[in-house]
Biopython code that builds the backbone (N, CA, C, O; Angstrom):
import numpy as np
from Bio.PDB.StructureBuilder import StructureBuilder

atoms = [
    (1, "UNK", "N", (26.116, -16.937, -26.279)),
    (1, "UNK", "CA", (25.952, -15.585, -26.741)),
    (1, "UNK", "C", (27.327, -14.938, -26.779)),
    (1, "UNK", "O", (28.185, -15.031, -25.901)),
    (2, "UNK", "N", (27.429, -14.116, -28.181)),
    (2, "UNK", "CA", (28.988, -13.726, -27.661)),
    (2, "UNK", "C", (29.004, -11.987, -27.245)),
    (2, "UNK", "O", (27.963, -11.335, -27.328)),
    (3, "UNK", "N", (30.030, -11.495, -26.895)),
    (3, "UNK", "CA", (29.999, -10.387, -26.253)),
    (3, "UNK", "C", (31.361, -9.814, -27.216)),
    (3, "UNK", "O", (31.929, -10.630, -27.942)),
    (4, "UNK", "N", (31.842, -8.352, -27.170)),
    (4, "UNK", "CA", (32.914, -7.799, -27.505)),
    (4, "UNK", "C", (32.774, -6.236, -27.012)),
    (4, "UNK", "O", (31.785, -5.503, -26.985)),
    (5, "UNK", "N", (34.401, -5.964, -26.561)),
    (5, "UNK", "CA", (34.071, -4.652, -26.447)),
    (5, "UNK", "C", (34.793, -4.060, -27.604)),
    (5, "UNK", "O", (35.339, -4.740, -28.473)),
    (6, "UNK", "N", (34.768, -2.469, -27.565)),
    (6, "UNK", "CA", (35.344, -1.620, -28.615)),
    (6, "UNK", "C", (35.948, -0.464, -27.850)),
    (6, "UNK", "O", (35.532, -0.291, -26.704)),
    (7, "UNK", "N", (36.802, 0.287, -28.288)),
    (7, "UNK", "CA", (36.840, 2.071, -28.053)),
    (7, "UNK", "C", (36.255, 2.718, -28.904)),
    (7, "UNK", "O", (36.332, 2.488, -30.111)),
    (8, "UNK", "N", (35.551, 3.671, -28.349)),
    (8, "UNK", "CA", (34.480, 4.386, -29.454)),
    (8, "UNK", "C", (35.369, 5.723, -28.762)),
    (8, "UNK", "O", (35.166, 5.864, -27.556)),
    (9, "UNK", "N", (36.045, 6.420, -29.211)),
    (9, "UNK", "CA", (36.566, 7.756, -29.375)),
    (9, "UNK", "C", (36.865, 7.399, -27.551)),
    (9, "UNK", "O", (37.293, 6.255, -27.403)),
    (10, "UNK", "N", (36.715, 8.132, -26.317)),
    (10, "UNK", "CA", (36.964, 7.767, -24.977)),
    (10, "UNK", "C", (35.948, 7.256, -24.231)),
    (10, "UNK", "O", (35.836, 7.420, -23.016)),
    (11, "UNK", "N", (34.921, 6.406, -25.191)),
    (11, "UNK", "CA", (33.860, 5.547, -24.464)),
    (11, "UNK", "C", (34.039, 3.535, -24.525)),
    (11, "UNK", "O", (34.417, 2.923, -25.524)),
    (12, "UNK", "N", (33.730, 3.028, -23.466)),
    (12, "UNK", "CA", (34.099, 1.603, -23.830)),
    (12, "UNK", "C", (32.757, 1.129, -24.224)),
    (12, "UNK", "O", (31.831, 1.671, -23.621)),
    (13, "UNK", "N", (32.390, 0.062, -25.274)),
    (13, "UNK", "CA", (31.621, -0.279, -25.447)),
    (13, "UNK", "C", (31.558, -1.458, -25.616)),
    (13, "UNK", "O", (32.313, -2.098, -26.347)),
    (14, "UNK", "N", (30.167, -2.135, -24.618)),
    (14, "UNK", "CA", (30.152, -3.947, -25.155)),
    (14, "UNK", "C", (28.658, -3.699, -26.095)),
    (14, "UNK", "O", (27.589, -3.093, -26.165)),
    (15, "UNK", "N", (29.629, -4.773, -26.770)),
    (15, "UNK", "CA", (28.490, -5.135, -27.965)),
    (15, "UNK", "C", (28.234, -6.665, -27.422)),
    (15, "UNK", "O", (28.944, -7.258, -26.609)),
    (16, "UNK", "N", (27.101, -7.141, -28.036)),
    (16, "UNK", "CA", (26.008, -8.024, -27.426)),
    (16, "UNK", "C", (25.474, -8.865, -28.462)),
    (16, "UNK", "O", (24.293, -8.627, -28.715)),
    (17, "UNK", "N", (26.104, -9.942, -29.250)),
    (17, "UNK", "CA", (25.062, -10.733, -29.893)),
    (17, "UNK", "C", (24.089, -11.317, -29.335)),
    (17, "UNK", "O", (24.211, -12.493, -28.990)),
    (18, "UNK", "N", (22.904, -10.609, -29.125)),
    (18, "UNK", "CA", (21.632, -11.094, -28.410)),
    (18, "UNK", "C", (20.629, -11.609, -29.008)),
    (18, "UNK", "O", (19.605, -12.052, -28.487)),
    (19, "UNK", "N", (21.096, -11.527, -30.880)),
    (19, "UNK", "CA", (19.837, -11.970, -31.826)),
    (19, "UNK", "C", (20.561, -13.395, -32.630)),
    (19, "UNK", "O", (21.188, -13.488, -33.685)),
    (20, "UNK", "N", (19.975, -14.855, -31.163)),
    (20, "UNK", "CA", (20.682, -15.307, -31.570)),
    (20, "UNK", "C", (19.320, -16.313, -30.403)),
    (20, "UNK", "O", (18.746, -15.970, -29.370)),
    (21, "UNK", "N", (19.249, -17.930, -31.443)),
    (21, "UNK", "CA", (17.882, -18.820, -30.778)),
    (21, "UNK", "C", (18.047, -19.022, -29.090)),
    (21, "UNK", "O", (19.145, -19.564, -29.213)),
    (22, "UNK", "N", (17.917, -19.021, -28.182)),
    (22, "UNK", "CA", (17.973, -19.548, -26.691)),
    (22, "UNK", "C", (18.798, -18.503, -26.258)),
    (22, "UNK", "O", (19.946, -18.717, -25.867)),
    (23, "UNK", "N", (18.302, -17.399, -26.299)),
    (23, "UNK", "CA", (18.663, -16.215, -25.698)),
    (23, "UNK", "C", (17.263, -15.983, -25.075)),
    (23, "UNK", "O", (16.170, -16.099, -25.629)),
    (24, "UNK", "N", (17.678, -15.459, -23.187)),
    (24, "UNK", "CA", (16.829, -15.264, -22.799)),
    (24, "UNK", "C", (16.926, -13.628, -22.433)),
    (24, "UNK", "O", (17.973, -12.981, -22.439)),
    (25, "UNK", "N", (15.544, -13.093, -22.100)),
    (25, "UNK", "CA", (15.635, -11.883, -21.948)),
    (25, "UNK", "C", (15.418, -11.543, -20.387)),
    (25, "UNK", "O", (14.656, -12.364, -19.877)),
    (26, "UNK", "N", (15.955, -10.389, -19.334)),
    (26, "UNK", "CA", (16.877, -9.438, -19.647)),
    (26, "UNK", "C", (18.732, -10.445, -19.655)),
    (26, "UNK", "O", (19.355, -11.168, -18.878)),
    (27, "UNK", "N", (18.953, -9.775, -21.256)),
    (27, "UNK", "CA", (20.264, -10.182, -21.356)),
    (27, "UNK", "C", (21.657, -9.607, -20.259)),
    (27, "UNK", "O", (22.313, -8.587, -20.469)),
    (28, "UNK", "N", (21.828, -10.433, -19.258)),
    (28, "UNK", "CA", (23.317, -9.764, -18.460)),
    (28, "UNK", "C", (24.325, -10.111, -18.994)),
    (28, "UNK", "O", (24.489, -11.247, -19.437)),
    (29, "UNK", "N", (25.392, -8.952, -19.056)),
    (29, "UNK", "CA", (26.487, -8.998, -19.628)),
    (29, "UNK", "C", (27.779, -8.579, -19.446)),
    (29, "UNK", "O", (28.680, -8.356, -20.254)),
    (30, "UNK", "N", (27.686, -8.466, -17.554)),
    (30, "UNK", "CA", (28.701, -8.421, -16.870)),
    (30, "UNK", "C", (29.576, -9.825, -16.145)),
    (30, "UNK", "O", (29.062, -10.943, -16.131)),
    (31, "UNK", "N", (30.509, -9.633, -15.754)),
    (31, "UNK", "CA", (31.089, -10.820, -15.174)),
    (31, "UNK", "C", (30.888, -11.131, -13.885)),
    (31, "UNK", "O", (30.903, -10.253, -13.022)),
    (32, "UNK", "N", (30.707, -12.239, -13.642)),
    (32, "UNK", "CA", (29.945, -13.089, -12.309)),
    (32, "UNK", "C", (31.423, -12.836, -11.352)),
    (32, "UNK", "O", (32.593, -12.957, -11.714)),
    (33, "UNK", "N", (30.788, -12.393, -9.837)),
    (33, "UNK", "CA", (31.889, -11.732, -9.000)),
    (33, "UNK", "C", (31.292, -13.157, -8.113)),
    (33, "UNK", "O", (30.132, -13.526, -7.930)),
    (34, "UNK", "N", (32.750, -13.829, -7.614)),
    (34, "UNK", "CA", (32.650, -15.003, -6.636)),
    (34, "UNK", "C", (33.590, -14.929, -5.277)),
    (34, "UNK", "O", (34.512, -14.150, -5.032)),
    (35, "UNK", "N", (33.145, -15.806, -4.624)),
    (35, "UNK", "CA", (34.275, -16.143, -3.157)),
    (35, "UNK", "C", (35.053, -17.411, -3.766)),
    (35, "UNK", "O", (34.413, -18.264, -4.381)),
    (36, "UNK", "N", (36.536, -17.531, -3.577)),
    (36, "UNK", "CA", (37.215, -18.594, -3.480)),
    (36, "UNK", "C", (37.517, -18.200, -2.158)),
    (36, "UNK", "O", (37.926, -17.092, -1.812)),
    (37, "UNK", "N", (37.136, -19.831, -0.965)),
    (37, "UNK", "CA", (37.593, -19.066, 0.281)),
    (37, "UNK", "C", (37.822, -17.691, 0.309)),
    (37, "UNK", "O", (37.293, -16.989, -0.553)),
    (38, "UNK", "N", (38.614, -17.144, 1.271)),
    (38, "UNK", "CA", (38.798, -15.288, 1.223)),
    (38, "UNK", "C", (38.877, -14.714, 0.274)),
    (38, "UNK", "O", (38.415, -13.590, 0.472)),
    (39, "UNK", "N", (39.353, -14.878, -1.122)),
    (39, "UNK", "CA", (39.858, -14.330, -2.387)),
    (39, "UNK", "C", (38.257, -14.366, -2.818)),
    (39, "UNK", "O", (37.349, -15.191, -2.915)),
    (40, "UNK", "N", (38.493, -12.909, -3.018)),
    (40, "UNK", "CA", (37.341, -12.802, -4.393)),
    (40, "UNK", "C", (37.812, -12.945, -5.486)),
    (40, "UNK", "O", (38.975, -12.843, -5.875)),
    (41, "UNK", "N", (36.605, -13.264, -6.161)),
    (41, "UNK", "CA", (37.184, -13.824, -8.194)),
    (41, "UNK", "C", (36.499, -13.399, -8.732)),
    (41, "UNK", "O", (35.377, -13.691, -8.318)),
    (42, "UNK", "N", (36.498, -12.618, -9.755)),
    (42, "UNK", "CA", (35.758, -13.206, -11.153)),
    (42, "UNK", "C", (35.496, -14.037, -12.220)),
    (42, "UNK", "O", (36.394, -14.305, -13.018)),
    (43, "UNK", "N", (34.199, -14.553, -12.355)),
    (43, "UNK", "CA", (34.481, -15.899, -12.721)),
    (43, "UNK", "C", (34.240, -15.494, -14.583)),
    (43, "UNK", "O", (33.350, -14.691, -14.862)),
    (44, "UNK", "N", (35.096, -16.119, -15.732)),
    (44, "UNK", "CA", (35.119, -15.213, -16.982)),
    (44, "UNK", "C", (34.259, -16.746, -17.422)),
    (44, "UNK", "O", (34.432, -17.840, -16.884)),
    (45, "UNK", "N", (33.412, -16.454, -18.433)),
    (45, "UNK", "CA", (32.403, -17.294, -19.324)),
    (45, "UNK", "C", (33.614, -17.529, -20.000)),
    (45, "UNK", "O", (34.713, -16.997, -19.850)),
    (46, "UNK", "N", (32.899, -19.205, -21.457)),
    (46, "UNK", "CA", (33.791, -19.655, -21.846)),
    (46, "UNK", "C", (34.214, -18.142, -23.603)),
    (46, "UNK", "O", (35.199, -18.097, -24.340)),
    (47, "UNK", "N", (33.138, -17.375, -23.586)),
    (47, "UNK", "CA", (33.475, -16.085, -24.229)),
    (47, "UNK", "C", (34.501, -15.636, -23.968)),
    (47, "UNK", "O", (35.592, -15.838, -24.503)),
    (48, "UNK", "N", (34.179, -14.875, -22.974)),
    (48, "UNK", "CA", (35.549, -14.097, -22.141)),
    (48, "UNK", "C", (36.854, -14.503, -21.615)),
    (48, "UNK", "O", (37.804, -13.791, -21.290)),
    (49, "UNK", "N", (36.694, -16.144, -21.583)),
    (49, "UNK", "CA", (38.086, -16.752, -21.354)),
    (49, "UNK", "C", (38.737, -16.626, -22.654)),
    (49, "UNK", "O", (39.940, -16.469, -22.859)),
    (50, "UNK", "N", (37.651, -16.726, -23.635)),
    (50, "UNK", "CA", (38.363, -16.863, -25.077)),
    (50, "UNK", "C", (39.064, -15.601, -25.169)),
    (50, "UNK", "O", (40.288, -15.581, -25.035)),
    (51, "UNK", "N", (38.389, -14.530, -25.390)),
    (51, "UNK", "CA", (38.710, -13.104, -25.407)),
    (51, "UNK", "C", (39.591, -12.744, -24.655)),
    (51, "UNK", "O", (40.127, -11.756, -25.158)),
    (52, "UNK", "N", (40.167, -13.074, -23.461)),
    (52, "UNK", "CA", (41.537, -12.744, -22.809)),
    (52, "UNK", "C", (42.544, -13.672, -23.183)),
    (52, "UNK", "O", (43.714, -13.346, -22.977)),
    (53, "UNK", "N", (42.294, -14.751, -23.687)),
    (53, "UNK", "CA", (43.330, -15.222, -24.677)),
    (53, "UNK", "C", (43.952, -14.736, -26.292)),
    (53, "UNK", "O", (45.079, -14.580, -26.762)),
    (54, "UNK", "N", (42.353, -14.585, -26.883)),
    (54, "UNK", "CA", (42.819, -14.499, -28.339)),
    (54, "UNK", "C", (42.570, -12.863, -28.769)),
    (54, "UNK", "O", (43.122, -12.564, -29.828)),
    (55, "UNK", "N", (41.958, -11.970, -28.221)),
    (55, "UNK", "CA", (41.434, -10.884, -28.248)),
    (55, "UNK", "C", (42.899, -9.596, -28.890)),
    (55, "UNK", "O", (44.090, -9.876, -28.764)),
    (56, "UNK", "N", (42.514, -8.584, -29.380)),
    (56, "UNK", "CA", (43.726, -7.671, -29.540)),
    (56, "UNK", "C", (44.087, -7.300, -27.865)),
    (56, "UNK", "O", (43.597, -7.807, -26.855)),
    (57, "UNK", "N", (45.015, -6.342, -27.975)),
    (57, "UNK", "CA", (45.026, -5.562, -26.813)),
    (57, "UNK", "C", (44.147, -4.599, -26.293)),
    (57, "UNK", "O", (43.805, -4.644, -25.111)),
    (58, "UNK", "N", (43.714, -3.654, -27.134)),
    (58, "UNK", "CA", (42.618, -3.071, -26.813)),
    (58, "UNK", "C", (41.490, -3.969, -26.084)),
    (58, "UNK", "O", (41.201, -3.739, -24.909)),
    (59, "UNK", "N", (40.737, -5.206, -26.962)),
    (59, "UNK", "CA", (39.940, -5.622, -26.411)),
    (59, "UNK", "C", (40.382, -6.542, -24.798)),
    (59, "UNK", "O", (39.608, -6.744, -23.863)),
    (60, "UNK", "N", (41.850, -6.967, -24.894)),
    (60, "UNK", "CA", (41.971, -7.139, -23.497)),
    (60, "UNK", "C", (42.185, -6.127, -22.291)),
    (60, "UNK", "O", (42.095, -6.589, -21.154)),
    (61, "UNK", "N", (42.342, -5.364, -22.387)),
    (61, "UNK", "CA", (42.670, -3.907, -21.900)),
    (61, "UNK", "C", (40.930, -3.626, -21.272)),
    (61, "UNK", "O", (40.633, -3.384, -20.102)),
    (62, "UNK", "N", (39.840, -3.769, -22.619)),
    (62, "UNK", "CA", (38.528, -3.622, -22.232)),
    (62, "UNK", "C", (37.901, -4.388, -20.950)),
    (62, "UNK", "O", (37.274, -3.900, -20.010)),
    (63, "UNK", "N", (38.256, -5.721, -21.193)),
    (63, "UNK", "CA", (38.221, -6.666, -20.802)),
    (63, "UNK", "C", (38.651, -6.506, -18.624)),
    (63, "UNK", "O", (38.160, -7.100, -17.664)),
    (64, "UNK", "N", (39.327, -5.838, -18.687)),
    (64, "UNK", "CA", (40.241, -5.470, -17.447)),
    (64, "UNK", "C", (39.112, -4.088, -17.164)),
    (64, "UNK", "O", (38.555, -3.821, -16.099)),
    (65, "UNK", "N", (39.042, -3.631, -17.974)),
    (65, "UNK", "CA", (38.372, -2.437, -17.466)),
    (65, "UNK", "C", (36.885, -3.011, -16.729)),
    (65, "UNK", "O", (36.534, -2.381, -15.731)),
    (66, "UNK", "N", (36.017, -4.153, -17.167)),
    (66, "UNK", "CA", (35.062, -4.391, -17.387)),
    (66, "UNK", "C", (35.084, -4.917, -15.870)),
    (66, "UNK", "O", (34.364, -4.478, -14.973)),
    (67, "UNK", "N", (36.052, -5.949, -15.743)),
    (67, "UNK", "CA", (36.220, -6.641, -14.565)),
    (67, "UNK", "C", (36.580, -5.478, -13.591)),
    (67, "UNK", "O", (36.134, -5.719, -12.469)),
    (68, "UNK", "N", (37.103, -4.546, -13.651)),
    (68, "UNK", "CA", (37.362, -3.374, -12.642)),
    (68, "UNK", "C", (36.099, -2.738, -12.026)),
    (68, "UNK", "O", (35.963, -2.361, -10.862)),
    (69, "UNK", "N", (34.633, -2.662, -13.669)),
    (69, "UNK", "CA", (33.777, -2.329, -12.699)),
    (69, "UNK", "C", (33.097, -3.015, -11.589)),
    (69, "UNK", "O", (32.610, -2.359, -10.667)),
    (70, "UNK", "N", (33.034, -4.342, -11.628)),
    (70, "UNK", "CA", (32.681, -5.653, -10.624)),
    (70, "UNK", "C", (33.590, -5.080, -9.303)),
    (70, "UNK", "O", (33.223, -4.725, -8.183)),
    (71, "UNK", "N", (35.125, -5.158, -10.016)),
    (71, "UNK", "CA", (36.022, -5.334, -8.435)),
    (71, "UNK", "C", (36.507, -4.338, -8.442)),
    (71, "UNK", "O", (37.375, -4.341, -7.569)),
    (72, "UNK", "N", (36.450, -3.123, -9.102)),
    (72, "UNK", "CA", (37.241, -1.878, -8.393)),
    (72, "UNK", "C", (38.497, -1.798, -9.043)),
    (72, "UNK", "O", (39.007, -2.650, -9.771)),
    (73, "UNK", "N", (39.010, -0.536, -8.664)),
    (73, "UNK", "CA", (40.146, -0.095, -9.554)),
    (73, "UNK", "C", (41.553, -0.888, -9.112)),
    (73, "UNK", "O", (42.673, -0.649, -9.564)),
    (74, "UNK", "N", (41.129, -2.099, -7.906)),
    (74, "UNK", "CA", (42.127, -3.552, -7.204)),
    (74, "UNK", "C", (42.100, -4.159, -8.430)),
    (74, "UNK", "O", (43.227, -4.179, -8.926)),
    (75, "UNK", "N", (41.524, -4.503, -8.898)),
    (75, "UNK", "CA", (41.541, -5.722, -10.299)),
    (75, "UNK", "C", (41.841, -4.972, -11.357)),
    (75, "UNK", "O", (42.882, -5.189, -11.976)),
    (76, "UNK", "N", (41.037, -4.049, -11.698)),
    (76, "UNK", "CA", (41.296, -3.519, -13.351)),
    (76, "UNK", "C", (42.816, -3.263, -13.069)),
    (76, "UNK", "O", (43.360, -4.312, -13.411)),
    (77, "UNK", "N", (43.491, -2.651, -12.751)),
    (77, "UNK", "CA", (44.839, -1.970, -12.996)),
    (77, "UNK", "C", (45.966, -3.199, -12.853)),
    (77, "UNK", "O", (46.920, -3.093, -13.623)),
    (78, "UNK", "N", (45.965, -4.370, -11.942)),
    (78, "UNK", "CA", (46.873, -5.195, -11.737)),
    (78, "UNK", "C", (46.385, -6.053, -13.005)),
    (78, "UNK", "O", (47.335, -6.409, -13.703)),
    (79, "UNK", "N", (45.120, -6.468, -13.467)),
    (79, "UNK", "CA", (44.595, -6.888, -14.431)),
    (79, "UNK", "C", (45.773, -6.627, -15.864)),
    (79, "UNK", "O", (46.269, -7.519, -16.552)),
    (80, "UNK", "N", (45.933, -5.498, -15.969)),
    (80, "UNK", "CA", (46.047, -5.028, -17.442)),
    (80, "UNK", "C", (47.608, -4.903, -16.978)),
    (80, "UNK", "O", (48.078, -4.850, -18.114)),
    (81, "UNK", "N", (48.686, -4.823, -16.171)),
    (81, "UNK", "CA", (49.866, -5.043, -15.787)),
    (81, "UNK", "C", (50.122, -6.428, -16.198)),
    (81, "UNK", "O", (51.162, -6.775, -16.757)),
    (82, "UNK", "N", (48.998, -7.333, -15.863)),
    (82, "UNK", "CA", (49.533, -9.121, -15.624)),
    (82, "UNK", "C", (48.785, -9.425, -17.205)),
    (82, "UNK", "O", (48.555, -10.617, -17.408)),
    (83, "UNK", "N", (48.567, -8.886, -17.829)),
    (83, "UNK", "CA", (47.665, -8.884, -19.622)),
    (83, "UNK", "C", (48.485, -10.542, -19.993)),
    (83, "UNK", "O", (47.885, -11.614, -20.077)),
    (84, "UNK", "N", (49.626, -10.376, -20.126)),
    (84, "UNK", "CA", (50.683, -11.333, -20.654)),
    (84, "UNK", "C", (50.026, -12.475, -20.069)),
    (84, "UNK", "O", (49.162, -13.147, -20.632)),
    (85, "UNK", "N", (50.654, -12.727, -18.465)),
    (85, "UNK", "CA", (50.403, -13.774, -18.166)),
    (85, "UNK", "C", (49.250, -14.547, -18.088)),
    (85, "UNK", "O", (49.247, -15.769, -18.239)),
    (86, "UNK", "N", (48.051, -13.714, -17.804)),
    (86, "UNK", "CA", (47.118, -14.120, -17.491)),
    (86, "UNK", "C", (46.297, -14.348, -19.064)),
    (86, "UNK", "O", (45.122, -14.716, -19.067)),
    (87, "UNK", "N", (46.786, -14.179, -19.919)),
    (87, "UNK", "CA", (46.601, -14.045, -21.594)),
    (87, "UNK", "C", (46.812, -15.305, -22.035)),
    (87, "UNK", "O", (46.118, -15.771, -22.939)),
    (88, "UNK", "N", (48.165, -16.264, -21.222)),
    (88, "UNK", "CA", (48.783, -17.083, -21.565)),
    (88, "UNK", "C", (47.707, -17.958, -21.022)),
    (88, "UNK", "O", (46.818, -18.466, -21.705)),
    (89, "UNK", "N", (47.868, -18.096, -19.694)),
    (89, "UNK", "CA", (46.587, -18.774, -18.733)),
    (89, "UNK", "C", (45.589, -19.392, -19.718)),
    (89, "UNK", "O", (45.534, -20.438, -20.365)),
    (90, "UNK", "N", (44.853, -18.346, -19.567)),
    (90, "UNK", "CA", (43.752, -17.909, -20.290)),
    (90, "UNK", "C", (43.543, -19.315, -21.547)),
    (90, "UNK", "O", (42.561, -20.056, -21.585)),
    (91, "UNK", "N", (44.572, -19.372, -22.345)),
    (91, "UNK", "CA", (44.994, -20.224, -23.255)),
    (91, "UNK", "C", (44.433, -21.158, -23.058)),
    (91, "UNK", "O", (43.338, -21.453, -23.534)),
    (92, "UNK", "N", (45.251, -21.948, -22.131)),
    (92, "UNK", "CA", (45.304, -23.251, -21.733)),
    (92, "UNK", "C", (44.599, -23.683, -20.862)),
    (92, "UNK", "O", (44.898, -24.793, -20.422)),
    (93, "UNK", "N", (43.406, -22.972, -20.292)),
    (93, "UNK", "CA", (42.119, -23.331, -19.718)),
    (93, "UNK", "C", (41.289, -23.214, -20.310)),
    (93, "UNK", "O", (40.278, -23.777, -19.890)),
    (94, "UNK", "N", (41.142, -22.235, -21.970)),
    (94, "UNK", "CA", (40.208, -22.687, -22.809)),
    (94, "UNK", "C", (40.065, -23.767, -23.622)),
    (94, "UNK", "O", (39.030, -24.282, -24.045)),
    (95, "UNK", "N", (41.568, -24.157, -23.860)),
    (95, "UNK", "CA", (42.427, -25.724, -24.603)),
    (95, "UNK", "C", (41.460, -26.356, -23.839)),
    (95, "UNK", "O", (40.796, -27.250, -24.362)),
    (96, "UNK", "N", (41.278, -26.045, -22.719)),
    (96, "UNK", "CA", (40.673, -27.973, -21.748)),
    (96, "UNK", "C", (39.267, -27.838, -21.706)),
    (96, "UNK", "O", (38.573, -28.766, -21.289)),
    (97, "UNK", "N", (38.713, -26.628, -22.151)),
    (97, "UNK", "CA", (37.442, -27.061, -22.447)),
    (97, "UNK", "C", (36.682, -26.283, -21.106)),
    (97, "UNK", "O", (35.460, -26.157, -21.025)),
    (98, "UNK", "N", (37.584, -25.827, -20.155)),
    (98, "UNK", "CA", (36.836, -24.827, -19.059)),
    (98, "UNK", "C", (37.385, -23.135, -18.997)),
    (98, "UNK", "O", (38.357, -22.574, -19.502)),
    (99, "UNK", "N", (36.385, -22.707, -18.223)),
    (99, "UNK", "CA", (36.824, -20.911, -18.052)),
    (99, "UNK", "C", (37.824, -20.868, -17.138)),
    (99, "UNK", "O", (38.432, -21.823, -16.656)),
    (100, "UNK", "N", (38.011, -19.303, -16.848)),
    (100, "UNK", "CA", (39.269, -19.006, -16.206)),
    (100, "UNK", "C", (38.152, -18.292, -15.007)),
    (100, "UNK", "O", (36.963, -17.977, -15.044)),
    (101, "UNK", "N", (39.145, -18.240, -14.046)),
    (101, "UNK", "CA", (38.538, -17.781, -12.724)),
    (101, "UNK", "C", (39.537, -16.788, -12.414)),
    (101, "UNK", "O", (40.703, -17.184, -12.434)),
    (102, "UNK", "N", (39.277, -15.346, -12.076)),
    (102, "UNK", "CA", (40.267, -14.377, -11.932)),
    (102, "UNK", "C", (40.384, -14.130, -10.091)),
    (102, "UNK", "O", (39.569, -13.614, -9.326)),
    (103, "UNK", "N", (41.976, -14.840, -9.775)),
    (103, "UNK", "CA", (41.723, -13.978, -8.172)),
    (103, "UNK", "C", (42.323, -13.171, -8.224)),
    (103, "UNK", "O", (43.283, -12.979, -8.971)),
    (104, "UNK", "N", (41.616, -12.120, -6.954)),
    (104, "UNK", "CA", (41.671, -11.371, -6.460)),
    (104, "UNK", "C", (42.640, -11.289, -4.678)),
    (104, "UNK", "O", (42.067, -11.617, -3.639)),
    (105, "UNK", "N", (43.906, -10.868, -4.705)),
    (105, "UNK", "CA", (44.094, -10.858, -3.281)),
    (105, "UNK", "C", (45.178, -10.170, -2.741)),
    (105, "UNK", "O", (45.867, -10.910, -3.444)),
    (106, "UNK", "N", (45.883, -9.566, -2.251)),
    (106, "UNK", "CA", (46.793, -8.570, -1.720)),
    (106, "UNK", "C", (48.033, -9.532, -2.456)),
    (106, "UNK", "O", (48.473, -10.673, -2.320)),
    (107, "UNK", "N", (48.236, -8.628, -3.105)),
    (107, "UNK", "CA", (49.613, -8.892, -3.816)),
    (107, "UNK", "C", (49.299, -10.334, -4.955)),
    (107, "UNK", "O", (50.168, -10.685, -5.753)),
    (108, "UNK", "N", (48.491, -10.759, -4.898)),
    (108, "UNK", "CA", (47.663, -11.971, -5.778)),
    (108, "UNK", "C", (47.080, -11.560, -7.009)),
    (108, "UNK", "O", (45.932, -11.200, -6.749)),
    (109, "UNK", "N", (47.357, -11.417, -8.447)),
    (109, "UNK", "CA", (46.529, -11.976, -9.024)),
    (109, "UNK", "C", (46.762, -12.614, -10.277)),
    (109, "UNK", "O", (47.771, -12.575, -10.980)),
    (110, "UNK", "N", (45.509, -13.303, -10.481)),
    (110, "UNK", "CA", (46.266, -15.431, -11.268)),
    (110, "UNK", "C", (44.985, -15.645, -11.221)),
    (110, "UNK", "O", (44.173, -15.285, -10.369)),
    (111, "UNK", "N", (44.772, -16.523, -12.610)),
    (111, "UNK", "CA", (43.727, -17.213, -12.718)),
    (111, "UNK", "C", (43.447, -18.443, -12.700)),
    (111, "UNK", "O", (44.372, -19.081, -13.205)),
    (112, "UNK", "N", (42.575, -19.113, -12.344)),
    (112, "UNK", "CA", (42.183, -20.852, -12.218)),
    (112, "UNK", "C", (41.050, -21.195, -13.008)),
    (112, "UNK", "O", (40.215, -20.378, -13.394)),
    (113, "UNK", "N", (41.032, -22.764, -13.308)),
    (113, "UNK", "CA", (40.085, -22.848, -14.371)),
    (113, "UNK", "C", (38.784, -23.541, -13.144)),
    (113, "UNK", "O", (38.769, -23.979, -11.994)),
    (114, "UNK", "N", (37.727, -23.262, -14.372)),
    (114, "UNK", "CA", (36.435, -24.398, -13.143)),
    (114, "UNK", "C", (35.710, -24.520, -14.446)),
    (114, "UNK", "O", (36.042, -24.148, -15.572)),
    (115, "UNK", "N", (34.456, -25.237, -13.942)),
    (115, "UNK", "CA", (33.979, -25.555, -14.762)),
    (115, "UNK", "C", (32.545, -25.937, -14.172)),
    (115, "UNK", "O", (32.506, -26.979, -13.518)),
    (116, "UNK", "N", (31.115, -25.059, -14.360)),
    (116, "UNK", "CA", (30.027, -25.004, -13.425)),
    (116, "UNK", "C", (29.120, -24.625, -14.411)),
    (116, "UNK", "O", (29.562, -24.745, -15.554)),
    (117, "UNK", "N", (27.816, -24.140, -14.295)),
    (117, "UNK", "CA", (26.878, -23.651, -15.012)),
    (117, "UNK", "C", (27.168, -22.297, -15.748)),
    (117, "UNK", "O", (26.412, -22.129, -16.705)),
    (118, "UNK", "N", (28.340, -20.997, -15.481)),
    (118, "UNK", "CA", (28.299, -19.664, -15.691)),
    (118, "UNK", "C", (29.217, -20.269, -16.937)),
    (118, "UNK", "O", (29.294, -19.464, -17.866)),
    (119, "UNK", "N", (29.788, -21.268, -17.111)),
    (119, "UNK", "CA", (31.181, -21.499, -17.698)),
    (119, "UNK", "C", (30.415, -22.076, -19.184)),
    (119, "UNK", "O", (30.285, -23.273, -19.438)),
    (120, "UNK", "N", (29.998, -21.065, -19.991)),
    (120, "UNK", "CA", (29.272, -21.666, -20.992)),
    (120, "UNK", "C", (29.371, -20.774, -22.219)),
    (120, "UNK", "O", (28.801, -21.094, -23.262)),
]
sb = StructureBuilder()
sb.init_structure("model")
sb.init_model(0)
sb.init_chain("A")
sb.init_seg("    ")
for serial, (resi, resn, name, xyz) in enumerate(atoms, 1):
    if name == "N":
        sb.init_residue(resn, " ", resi, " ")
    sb.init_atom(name, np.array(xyz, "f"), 0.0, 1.0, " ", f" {name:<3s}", serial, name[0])
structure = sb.get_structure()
């Protein structure tokens, strides 16, 4: 299923291709919040890995905002500072065919790839 956000004048908006065969209903369309040992993560679908790679700025910017509501204004803001790197990341863990995993940790944040059931 794919997802996108937008700016609608000072509102963020995800849009939802939900009319689409093996879609189940109620559709969730936030990002899965995990433990790596102590570090919390967010774990990004193989959508959203795409989208913090190939996405404009705006939509990565969204993207940061989205993950901020999961983890708080700790992730969104260092999120959209590290856009570049973690943009680059992002890349080359969708190249291999898995998602990106966003940590979370005092003075930490960097993403890792995995590859599990959310990663789809």
């Amino acid at each position: 299923m794919s997802t996108h956000f937008a700016l609608k004048g000072n509102k963020l908006v995800q849009y939802v291709d939900h009319r689409q065969p093996g879609v189940a209903y109620p559709v969730v369309a936030d990002p899965k919040f995990a433990w790596m040992g102590v570090l919390p993560t967010v774990k990004l679908n193989r959508g959203e890995t795409y989208n913090m790679r190939y996405s404009a700025m705006p939509g990565k910017l969204a993207l940061c905002v989205s993950l901020g509501g999961v983890a708080g204004v700790a992730l969104a803001i260092p999120c959209a500072a590290s856009l570049a790197v973690l943009s680059a990341k992002a890349g080359t863990i969708y190249a291999s065919g898995k998602c990106m995993q966003v940590l979370i940790g005092p003075g930490i944040l960097g993403g890792v790839e995995y590859k599990d059931s959310y990663c789809k």
